[in-house]
N, C-alpha and C positions, 0 to 999 in steps of 0.2 A: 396505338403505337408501341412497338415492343421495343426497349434500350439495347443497342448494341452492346456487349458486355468488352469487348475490345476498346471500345471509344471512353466507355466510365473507367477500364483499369488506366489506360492511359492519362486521363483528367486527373486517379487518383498519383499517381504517379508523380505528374508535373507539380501538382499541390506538395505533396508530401517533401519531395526533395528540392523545390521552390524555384525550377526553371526545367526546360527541356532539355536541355543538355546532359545535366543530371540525370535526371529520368532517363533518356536514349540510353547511357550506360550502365547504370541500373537493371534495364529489360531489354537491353540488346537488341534495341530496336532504332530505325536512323531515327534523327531527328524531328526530317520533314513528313514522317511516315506519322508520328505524335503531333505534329502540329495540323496535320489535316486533320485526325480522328478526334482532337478537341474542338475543332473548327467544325467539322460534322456533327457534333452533338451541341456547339449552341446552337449553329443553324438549327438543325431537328426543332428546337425545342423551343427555338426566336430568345434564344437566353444570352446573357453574356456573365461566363463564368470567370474569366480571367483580365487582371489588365497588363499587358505586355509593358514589361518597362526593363531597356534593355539585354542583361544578362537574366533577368530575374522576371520572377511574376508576381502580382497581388490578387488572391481573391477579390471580389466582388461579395455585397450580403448574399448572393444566391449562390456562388461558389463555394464561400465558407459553409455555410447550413447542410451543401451536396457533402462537402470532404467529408464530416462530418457520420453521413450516410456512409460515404465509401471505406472509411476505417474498418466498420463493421462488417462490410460485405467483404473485404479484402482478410478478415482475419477469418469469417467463414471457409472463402477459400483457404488459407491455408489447412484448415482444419481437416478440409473436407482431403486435402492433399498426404495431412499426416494419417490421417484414419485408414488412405486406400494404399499410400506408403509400406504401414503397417501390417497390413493385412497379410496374414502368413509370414509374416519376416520378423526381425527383429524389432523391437518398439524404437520409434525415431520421433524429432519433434523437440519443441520449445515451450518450457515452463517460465512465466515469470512471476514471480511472487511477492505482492505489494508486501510492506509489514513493518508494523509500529516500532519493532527492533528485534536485535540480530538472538535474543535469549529462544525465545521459543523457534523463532525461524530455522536456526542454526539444527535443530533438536530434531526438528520434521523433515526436513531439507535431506540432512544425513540418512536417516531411514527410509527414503524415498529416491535416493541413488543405489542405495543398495539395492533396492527392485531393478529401478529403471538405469540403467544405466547409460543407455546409447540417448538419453533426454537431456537437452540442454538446460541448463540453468542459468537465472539470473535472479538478481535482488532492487527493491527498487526500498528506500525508507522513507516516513512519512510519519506524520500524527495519525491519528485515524481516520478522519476527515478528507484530509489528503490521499491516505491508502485505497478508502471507498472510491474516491475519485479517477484513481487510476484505473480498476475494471470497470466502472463505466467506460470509461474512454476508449479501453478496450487497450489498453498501455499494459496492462499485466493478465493472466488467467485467473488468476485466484489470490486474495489478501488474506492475513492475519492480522485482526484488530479488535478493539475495546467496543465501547456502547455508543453506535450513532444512528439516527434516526431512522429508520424505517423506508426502506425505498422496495416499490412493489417489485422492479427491475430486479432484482437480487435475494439469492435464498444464503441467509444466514444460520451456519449452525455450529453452536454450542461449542466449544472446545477445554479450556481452563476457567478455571477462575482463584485468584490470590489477594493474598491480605495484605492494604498497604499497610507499611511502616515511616517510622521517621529515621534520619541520621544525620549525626556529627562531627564535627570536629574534634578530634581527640584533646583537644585543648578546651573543650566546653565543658562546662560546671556540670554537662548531663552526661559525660563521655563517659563515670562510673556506674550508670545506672543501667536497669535490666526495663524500664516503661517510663512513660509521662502520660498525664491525662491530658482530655483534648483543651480544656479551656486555659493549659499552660502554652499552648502553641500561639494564642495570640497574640504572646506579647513578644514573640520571637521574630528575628529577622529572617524570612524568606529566601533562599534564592530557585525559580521557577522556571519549570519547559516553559514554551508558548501556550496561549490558550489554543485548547482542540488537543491539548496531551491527554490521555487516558487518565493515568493516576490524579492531573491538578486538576479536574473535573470533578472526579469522583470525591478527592479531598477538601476540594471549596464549595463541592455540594453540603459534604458532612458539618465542614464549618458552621453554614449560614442552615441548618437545620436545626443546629444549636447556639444560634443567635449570635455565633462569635465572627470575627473579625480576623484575617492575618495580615501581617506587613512584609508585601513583597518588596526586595530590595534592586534585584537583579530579573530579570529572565530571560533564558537563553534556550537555543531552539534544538541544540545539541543535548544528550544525556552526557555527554563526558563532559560537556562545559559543565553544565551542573554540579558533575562530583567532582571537575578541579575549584571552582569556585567555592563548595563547601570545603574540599581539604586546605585553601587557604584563608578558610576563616570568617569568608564572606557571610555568611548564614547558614539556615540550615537548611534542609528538605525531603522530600517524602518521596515514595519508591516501592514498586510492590516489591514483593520480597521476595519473589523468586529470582530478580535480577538484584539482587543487592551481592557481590563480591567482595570477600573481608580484603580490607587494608590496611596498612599499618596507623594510616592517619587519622581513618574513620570508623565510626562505633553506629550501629544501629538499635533501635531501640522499637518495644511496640508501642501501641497506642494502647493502654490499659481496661479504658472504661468505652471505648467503641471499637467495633467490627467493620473496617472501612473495605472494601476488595474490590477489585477490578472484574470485570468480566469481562473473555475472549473468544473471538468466535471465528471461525473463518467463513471468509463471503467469495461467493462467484455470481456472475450473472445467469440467469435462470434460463434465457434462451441459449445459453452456453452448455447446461447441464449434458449434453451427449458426446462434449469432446471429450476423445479419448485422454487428452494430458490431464484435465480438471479430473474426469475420472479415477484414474490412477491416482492423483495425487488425494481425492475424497476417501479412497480405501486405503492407502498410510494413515492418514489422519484416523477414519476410523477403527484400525488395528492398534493404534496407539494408544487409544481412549479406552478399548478392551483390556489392555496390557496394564494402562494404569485404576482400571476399575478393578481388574483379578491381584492387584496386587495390595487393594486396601485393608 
């Protein structure tokens, strides 16, 4: 039995915007013309993808698992739309770019409009965990982010890497210094991302390799929550340092006796590897990496 590709975009359709209605004006398509081709394909398949309830609809387990499928088939399409789009003409199409924050993003983003310009952009933020999450799901083309597990799905590659640091409250006994060593952070009050932040991974790693201990007080899922909670005295905390920005309240300081750093990478999905936006945006990236290797 071959899938009618009419009847799955439609199912992905009424999923996606959560009635047919929706959907109808969406694809410009009537209503009742969606509601048979959903109905065509459980029948086909003796499935029941959908439960009708009123204005709206609920997957079933076998609808949700299909959408699921159909995200991915649906961005192929588009893919395959901006590619033949493009072809001979101006470059067109939509970048989205998951990313742990807006320092490096902002930096590649920039140099990659200057290429492309007629390419759409967006941002989505996240811890890193989250970010990987997004291109799976197939929510963004390509993420920037720190160190997470290893998924076969996705080709990881290399981009930065930076030294955390610590910082204070200009009112803190450390606010005159230029370092502190790590076994004085333990006795300090904390205030933390959530867990799955790049930096408080890497730094509660370094901790408990050196048997210490710290006292979180606060943690907050924002970076600017963080550094208003630190400028009012709340505690202190750590930041790689390339995002550290001086201000009048806060002092940054190194870590004297450990090398703690982040590492950043950017990820795409590997059955993705031939769109042309992932493309274009893999050659900024590694022009960049050229620019900052000829310049050390």
């Amino acid at each position: 039995m071959t899938i009618v590709f009419s009847q799955l975009r439609a199912f992905h359709a009424v999923a996606l915007h959560g009635g047919f209605t929706a959907a109808s004006r969406i694809l410009n398509v009537g209503q009742p013309t969606l509601t048979i081709q959903v109905k065509e394909l459980e029948e086909s398949y003796g499935v029941e993808l959908m439960i009708r309830r009123s204005r709206r609809v609920e997957l079933t387990e076998t609808g949700a698992a299909l959408f699921e499928i159909t995200r991915g088939v649906m961005k192929f399409c588009d893919e395959a739309h901006d590619l033949l789009s493009a072809h001979g003409r101006s470059e067109r199409g939509r970048l989205r770019l998951a990313t742990v924050g807006p320092f490096h993003a902002t930096e590649i983003l920039a140099a990659f409009r200057r290429n492309h310009p007629n390419i759409e952009i967006s941002t989505l933020l996240g811890n890193s965990q989250r970010t990987l999450q997004h291109i799976i799901n197939f929510e963004a083309e390509v993420a920037l982010l720190a160190h997470v597990s290893e998924d076969p799905r996705v080709e990881m590659v290399p981009y930065r890497s930076h030294r955390v640091i610590v910082f204070v409250n200009r009112t803190h006994p450390w606010s005159g210094r230029k370092s502190v060593r790590l076994h004085e952070l333990a006795d300090q009050p904390f205030v933390l991302r959530e867990q799955g932040s790049t930096t408080r991974r890497a730094f509660e790693a370094a901790m408990q390799e050196a048997g210490l201990r710290i006292k979180p007080v606060f943690e907050i899922e924002s970076r600017e929550g963080v550094w208003k909670a630190v400028e009012q005295g709340l505690g202190i905390s750590v930041v790689a340092d390339f995002e550290f920005v001086a201000h009048p309240n806060l002092h940054a300081l190194k870590i004297k006796d450990r090398v703690i750093r982040t590492e950043y990478s950017i990820a795409y999905l590997k059955d993705r590897a031939r769109s042309p936006v992932i493309k274009a945006f893999m050659d900024t990236v590694a022009r960049m990496k050229r620019r900052t290797l000829a310049s050390v």
